[in-house]
PyMOL Python script that loads the backbone (N, CA, C, O; Angstrom):
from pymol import cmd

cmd.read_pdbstr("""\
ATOM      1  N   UNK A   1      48.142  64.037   6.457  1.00  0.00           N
ATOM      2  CA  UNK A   1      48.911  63.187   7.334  1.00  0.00           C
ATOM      3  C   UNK A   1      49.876  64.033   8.160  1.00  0.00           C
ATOM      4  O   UNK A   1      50.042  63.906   9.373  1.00  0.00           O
ATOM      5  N   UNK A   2      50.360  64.721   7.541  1.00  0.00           N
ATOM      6  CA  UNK A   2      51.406  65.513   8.296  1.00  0.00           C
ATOM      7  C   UNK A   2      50.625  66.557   9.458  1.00  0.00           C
ATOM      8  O   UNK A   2      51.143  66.520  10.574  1.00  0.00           O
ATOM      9  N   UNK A   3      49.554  67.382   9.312  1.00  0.00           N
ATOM     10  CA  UNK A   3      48.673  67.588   9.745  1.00  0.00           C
ATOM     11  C   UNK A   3      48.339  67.098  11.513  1.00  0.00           C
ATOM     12  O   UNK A   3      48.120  67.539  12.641  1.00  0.00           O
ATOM     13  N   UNK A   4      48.529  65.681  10.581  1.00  0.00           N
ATOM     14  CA  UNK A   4      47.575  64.698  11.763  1.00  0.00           C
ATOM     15  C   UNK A   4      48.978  64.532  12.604  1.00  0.00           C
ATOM     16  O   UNK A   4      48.671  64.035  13.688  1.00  0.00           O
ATOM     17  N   UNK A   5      50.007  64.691  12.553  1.00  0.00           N
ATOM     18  CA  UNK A   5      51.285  64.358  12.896  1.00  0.00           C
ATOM     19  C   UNK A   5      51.769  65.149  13.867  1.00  0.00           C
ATOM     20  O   UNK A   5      52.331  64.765  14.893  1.00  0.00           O
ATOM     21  N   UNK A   6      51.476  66.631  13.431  1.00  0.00           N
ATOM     22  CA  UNK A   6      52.093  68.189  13.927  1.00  0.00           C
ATOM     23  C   UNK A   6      51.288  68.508  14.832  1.00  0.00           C
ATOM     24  O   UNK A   6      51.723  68.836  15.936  1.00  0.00           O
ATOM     25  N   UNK A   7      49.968  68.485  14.572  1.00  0.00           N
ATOM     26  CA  UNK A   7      49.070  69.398  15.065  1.00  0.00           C
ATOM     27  C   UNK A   7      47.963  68.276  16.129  1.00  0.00           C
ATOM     28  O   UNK A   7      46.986  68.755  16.704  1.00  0.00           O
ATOM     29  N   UNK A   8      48.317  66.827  16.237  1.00  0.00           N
ATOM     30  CA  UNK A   8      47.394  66.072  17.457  1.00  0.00           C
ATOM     31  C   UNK A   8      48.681  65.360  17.950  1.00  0.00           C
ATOM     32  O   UNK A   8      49.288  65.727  18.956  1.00  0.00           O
ATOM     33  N   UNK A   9      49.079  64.250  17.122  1.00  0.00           N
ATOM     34  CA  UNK A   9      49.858  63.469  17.516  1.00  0.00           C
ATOM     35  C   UNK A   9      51.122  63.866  18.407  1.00  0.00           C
ATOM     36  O   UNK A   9      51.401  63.093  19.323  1.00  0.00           O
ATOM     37  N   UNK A  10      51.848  64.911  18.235  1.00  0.00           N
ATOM     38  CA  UNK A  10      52.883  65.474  19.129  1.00  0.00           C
ATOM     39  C   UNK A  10      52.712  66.065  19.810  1.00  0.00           C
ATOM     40  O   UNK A  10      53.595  66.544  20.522  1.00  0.00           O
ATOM     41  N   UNK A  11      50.798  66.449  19.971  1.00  0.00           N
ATOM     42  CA  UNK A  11      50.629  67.029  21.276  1.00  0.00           C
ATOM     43  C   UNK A  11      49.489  66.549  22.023  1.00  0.00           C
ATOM     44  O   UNK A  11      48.510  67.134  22.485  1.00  0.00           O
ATOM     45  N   UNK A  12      50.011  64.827  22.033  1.00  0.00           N
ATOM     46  CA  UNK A  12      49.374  63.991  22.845  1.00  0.00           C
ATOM     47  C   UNK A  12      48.026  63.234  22.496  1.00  0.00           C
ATOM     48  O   UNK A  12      47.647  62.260  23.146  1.00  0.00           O
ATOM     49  N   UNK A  13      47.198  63.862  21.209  1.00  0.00           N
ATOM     50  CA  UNK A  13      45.881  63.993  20.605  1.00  0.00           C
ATOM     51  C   UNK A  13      45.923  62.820  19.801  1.00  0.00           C
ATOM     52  O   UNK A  13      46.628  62.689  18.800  1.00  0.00           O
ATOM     53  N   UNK A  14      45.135  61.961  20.279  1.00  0.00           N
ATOM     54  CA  UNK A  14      44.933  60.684  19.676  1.00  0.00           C
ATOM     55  C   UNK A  14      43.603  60.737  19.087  1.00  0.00           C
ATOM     56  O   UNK A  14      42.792  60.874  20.003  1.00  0.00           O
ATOM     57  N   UNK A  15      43.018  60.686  17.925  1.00  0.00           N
ATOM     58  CA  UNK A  15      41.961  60.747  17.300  1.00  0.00           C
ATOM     59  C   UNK A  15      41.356  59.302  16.537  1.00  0.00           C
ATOM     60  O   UNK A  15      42.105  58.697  15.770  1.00  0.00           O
ATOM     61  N   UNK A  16      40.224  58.894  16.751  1.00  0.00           N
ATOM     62  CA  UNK A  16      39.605  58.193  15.713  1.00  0.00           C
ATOM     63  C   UNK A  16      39.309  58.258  14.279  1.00  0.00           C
ATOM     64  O   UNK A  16      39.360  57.538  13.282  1.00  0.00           O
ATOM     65  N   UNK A  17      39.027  59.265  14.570  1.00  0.00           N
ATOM     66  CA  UNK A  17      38.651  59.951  12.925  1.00  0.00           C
ATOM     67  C   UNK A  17      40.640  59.744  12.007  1.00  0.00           C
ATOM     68  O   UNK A  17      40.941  59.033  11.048  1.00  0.00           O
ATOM     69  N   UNK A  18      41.205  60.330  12.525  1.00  0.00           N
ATOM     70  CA  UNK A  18      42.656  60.232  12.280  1.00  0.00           C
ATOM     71  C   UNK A  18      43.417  59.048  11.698  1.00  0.00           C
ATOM     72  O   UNK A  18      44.155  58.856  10.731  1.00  0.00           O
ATOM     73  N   UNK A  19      42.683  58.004  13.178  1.00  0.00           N
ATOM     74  CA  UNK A  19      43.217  56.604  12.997  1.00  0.00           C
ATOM     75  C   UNK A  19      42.356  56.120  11.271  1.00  0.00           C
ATOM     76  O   UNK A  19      42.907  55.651  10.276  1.00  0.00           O
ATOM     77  N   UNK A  20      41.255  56.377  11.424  1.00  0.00           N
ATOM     78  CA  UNK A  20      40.381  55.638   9.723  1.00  0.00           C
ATOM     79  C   UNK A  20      41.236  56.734   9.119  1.00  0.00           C
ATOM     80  O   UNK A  20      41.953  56.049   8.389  1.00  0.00           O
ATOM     81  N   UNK A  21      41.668  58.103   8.926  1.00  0.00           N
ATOM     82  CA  UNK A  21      42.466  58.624   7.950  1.00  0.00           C
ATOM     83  C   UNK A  21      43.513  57.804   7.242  1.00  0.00           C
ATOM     84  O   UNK A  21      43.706  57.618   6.041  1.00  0.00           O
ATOM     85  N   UNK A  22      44.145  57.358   8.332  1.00  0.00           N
ATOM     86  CA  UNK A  22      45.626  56.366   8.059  1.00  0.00           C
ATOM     87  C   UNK A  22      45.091  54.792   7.171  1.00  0.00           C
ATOM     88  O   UNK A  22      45.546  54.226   6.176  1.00  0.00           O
ATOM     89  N   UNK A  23      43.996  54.495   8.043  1.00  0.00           N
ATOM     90  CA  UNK A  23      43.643  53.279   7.936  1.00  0.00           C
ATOM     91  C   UNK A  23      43.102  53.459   6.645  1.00  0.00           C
ATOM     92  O   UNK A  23      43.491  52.413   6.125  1.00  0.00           O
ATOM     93  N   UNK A  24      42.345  54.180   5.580  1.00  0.00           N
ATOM     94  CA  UNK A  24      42.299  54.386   4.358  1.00  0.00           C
ATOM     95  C   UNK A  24      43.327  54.809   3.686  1.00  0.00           C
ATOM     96  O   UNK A  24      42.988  54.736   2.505  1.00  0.00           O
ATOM     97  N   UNK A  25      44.718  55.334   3.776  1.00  0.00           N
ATOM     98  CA  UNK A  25      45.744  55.634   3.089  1.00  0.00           C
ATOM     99  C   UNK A  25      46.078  53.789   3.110  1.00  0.00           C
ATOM    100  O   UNK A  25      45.828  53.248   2.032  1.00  0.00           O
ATOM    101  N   UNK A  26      46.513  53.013   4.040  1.00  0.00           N
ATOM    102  CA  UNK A  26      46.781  51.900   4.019  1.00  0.00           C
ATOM    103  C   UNK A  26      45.894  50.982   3.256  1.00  0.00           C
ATOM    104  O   UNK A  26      46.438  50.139   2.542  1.00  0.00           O
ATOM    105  N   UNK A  27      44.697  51.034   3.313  1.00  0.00           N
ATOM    106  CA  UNK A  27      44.249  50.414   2.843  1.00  0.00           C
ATOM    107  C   UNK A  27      44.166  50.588   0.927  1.00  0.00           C
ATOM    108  O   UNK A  27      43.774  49.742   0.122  1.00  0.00           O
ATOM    109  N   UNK A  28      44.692  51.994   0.658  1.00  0.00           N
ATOM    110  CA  UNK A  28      44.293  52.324  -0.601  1.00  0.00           C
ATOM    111  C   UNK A  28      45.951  51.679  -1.296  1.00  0.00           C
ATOM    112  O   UNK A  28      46.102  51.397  -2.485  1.00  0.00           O
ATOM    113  N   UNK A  29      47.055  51.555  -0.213  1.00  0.00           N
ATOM    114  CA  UNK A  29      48.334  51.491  -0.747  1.00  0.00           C
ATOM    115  C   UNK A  29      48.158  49.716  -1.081  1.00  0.00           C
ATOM    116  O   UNK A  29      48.649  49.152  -2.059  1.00  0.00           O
ATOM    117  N   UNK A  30      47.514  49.197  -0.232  1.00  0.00           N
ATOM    118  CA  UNK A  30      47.175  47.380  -0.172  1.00  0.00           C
ATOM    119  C   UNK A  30      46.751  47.290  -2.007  1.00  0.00           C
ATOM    120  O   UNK A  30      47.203  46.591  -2.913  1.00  0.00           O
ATOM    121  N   UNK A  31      45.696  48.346  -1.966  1.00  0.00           N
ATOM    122  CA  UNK A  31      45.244  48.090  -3.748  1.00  0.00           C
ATOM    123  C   UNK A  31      45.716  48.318  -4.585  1.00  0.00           C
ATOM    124  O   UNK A  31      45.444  48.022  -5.748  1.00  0.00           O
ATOM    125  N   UNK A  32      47.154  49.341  -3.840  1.00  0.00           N
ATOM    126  CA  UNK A  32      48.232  49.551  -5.100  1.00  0.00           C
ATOM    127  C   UNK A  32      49.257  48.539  -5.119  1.00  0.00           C
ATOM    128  O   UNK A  32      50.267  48.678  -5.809  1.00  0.00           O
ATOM    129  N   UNK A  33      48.977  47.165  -4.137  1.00  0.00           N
ATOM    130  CA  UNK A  33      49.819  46.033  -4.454  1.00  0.00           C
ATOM    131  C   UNK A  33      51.019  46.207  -2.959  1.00  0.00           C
ATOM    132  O   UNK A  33      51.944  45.398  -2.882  1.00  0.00           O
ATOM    133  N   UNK A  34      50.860  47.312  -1.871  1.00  0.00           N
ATOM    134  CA  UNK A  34      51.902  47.620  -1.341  1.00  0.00           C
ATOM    135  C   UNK A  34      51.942  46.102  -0.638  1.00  0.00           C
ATOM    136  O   UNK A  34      50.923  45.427  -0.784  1.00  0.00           O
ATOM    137  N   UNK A  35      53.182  45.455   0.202  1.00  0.00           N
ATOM    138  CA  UNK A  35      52.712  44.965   0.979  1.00  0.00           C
ATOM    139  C   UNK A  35      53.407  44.779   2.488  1.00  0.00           C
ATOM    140  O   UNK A  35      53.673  43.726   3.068  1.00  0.00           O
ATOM    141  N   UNK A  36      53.566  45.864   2.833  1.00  0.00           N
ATOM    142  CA  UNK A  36      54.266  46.206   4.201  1.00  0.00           C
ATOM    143  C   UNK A  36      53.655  48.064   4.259  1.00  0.00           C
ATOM    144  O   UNK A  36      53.204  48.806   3.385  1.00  0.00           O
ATOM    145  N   UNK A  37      53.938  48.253   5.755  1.00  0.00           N
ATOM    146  CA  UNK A  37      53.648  49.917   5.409  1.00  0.00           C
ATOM    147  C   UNK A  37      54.915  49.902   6.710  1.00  0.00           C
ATOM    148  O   UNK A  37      55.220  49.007   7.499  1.00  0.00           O
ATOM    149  N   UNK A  38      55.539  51.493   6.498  1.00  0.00           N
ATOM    150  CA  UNK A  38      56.635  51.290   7.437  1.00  0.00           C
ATOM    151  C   UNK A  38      56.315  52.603   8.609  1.00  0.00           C
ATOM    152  O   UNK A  38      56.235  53.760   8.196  1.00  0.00           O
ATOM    153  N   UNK A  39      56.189  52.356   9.727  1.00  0.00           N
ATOM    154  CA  UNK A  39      55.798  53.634  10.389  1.00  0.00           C
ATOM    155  C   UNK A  39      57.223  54.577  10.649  1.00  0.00           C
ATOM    156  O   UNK A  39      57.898  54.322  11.647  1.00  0.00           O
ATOM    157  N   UNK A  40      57.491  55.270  10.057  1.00  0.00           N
ATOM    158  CA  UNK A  40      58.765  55.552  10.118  1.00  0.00           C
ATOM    159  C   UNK A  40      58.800  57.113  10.988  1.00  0.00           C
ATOM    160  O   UNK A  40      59.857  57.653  11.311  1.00  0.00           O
ATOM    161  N   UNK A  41      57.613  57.610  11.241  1.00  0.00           N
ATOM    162  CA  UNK A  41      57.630  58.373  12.680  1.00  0.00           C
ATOM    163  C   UNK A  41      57.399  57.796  13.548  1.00  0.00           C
ATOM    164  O   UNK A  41      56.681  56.804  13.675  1.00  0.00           O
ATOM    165  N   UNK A  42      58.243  58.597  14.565  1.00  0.00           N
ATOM    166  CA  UNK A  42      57.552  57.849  15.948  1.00  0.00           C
ATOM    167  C   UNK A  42      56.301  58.284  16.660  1.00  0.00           C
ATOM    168  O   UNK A  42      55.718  57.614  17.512  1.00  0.00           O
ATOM    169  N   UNK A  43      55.934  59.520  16.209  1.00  0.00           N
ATOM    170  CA  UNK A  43      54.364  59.689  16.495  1.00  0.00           C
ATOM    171  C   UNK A  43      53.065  58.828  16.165  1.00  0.00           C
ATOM    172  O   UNK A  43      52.009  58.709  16.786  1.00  0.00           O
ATOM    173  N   UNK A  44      53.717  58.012  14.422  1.00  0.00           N
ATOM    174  CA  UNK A  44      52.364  57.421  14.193  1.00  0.00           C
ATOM    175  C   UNK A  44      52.221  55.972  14.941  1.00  0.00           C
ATOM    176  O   UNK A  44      51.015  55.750  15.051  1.00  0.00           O
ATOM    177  N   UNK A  45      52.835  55.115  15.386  1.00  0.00           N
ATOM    178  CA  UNK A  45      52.754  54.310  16.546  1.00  0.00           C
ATOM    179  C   UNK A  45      51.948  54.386  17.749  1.00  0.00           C
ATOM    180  O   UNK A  45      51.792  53.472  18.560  1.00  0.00           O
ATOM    181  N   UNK A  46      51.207  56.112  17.824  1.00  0.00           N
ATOM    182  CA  UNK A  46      50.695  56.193  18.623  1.00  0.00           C
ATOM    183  C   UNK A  46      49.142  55.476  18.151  1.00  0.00           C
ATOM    184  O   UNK A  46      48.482  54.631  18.756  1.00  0.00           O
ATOM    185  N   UNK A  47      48.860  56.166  16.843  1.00  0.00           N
ATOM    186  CA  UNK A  47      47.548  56.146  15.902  1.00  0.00           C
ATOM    187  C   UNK A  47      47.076  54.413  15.743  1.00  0.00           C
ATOM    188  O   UNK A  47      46.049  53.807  16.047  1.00  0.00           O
ATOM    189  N   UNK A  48      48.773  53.873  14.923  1.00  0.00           N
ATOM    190  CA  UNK A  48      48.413  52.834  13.811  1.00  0.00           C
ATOM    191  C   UNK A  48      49.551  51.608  14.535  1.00  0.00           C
ATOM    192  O   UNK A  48      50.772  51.678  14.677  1.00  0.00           O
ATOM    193  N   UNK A  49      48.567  50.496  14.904  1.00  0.00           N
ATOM    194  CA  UNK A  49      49.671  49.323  15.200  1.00  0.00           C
ATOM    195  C   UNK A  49      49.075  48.147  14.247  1.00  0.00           C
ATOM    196  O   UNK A  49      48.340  48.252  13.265  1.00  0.00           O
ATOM    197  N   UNK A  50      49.710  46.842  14.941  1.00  0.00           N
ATOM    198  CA  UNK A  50      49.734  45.723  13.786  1.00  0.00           C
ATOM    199  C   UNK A  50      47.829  45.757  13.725  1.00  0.00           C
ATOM    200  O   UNK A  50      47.291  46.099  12.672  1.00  0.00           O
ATOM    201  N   UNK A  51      47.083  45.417  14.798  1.00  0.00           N
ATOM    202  CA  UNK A  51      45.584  45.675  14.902  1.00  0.00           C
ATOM    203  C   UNK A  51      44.904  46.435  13.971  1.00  0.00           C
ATOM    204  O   UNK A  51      43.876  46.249  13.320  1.00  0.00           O
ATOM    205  N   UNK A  52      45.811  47.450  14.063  1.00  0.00           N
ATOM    206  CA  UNK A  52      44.808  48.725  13.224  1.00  0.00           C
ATOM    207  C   UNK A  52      45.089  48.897  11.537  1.00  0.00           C
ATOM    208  O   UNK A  52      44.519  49.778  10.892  1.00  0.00           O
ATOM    209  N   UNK A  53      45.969  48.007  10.973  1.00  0.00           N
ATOM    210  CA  UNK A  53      46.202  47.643   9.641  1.00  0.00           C
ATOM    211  C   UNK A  53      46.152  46.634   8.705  1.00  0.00           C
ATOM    212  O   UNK A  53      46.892  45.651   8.764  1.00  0.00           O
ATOM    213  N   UNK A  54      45.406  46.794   7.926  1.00  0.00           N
ATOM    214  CA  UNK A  54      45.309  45.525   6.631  1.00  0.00           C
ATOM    215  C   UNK A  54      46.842  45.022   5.800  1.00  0.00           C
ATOM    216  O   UNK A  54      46.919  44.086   5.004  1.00  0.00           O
ATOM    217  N   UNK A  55      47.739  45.729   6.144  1.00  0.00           N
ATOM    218  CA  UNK A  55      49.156  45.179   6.396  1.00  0.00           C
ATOM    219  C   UNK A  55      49.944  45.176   7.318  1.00  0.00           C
ATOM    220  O   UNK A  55      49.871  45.815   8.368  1.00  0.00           O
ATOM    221  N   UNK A  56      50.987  44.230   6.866  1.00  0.00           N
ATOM    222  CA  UNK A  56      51.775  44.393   8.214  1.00  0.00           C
ATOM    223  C   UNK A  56      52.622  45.489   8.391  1.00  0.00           C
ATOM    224  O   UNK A  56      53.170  45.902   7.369  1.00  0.00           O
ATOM    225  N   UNK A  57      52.851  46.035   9.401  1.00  0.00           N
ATOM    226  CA  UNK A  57      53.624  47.221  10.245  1.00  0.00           C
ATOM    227  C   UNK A  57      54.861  46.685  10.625  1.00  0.00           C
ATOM    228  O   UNK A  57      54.926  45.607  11.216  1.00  0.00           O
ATOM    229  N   UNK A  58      56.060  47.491  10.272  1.00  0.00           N
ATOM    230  CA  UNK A  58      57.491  47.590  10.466  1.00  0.00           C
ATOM    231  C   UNK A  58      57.188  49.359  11.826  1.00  0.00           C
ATOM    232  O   UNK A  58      57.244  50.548  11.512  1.00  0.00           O
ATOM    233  N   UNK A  59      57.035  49.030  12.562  1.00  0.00           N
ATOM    234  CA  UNK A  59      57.972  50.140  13.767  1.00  0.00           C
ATOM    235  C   UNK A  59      59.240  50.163  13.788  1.00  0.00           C
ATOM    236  O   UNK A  59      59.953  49.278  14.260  1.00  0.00           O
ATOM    237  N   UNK A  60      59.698  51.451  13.139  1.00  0.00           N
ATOM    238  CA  UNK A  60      61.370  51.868  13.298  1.00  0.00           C
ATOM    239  C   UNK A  60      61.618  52.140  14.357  1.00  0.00           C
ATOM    240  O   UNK A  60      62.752  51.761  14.650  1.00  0.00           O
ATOM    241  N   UNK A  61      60.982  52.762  15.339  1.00  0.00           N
ATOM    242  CA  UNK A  61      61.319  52.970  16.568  1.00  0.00           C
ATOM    243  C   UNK A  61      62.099  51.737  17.179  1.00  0.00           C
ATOM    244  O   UNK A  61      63.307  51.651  17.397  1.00  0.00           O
ATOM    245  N   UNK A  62      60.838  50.556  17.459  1.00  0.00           N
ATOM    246  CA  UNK A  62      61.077  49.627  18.012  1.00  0.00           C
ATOM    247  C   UNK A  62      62.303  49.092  17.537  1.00  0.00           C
ATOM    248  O   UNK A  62      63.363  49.217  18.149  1.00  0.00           O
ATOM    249  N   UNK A  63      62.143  48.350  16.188  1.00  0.00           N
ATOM    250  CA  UNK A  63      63.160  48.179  14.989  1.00  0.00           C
ATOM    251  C   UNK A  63      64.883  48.452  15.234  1.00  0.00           C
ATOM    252  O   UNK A  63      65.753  47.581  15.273  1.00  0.00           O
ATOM    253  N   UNK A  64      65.061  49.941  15.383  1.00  0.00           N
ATOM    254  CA  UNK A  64      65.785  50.209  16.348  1.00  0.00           C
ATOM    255  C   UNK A  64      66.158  50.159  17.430  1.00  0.00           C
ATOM    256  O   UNK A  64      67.348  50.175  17.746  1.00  0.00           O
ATOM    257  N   UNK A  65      65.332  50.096  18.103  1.00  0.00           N
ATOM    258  CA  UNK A  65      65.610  50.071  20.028  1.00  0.00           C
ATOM    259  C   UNK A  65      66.100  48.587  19.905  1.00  0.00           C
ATOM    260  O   UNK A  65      67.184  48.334  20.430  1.00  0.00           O
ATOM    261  N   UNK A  66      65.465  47.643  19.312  1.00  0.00           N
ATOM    262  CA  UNK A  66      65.900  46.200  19.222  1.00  0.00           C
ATOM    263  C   UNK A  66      67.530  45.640  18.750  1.00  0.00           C
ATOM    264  O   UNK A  66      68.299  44.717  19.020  1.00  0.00           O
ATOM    265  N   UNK A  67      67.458  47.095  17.702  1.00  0.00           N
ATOM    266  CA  UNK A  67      68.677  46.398  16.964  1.00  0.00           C
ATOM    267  C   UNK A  67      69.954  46.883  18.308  1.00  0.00           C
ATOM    268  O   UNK A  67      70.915  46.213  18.687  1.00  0.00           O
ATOM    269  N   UNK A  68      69.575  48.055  18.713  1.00  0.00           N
ATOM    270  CA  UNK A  68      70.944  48.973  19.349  1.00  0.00           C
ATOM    271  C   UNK A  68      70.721  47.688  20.998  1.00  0.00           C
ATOM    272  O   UNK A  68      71.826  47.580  21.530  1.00  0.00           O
ATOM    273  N   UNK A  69      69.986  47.114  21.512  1.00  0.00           N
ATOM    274  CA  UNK A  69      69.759  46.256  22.747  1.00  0.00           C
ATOM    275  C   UNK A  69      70.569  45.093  21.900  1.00  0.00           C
ATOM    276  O   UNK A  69      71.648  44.705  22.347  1.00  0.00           O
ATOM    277  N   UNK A  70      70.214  44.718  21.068  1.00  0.00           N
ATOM    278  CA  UNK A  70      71.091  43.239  20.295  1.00  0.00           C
ATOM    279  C   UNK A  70      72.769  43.663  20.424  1.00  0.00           C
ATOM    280  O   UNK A  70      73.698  42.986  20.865  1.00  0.00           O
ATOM    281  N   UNK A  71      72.764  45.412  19.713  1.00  0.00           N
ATOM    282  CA  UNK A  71      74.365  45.420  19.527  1.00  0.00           C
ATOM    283  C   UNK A  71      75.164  45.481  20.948  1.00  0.00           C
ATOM    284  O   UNK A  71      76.272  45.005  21.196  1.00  0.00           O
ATOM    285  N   UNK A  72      74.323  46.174  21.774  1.00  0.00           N
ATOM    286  CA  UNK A  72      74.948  46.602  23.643  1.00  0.00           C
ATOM    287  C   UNK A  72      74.951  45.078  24.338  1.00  0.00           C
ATOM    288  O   UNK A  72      75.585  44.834  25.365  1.00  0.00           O
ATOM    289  N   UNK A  73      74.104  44.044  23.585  1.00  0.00           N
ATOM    290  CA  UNK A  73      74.754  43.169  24.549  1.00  0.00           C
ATOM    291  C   UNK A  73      75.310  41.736  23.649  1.00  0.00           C
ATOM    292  O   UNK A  73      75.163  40.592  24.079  1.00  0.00           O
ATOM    293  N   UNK A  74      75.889  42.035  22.489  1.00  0.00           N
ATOM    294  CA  UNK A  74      76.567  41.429  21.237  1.00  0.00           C
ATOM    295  C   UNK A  74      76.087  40.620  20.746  1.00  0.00           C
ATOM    296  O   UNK A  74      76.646  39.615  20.306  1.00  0.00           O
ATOM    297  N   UNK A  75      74.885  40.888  20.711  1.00  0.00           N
ATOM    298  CA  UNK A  75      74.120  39.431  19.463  1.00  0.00           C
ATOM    299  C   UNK A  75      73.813  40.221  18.215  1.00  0.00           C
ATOM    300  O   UNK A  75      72.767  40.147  17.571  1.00  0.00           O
ATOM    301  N   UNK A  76      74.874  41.001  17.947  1.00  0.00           N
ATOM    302  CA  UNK A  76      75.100  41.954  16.295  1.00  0.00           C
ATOM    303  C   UNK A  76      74.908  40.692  15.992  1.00  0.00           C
ATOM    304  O   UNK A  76      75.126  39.656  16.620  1.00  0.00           O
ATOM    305  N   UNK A  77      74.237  41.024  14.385  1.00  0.00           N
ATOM    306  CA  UNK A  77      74.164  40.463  13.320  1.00  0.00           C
ATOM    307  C   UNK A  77      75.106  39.992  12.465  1.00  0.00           C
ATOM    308  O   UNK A  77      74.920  39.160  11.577  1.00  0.00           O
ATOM    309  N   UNK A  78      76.344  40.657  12.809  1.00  0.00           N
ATOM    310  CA  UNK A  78      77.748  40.870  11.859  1.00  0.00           C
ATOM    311  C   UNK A  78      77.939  42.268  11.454  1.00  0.00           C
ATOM    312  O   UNK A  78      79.019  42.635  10.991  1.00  0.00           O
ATOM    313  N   UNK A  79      76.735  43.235  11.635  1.00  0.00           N
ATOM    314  CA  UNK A  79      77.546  44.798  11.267  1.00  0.00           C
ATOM    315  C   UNK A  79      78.345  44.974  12.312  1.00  0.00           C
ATOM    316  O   UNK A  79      78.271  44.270  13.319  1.00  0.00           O
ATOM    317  N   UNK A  80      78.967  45.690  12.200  1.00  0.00           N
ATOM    318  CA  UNK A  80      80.116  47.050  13.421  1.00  0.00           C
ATOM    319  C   UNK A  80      79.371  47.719  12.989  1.00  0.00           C
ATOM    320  O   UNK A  80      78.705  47.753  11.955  1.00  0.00           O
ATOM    321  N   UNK A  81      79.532  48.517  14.166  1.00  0.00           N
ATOM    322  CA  UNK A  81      79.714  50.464  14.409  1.00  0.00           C
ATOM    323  C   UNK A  81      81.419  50.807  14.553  1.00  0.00           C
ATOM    324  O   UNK A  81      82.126  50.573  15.534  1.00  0.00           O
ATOM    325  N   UNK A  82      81.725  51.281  13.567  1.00  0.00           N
ATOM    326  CA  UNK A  82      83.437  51.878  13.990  1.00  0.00           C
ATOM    327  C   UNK A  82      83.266  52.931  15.044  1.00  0.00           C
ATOM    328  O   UNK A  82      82.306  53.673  14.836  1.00  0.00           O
ATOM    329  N   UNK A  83      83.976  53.176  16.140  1.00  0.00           N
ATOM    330  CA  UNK A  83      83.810  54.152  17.197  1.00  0.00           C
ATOM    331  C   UNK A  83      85.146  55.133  16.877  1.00  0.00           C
ATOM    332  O   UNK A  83      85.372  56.118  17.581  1.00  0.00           O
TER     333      UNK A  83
END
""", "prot")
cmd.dss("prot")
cmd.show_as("cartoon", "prot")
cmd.util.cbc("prot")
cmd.orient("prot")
């Protein structure tokens, strides 16, 4: 995975073969009962979206970009950021 991360994904290389790599780690974590997978690089978003998984996908990227657009225009949740 890391591999697939360093050496295609950050340098633009989108693979099939890659994408079923992921798509069998996911699928093997489903039989270990997982039931979310979290893409917590922002490279693998390129590979693996909600389509391409037998669970559902959390994007931190997005996840983020959403939360910091909610806080810049004040529909916070109730956290602060102390500045």
């Amino acid at each position: 995975m890391h591999r697939i991360i360093y050496d295609e994904l950050c340098h633009g290389i989108v693979k099939a073969d890659s994408r079923r790599v992921y798509q069998r780690v996911i699928e093997d974590l489903k039989a270990r009962s997982a039931q979310a997978v979290i893409l917590g690089c922002t490279e693998i978003t390129l590979l693996i979206g909600a389509d391409d998984s037998a669970l559902p996908v959390f994007d931190t990227t997005a996840l983020h970009a959403r939360a910091a657009v909610d806080w810049a225009i004040g529909a916070s949740t109730g956290a602060s950021i102390d500045t």
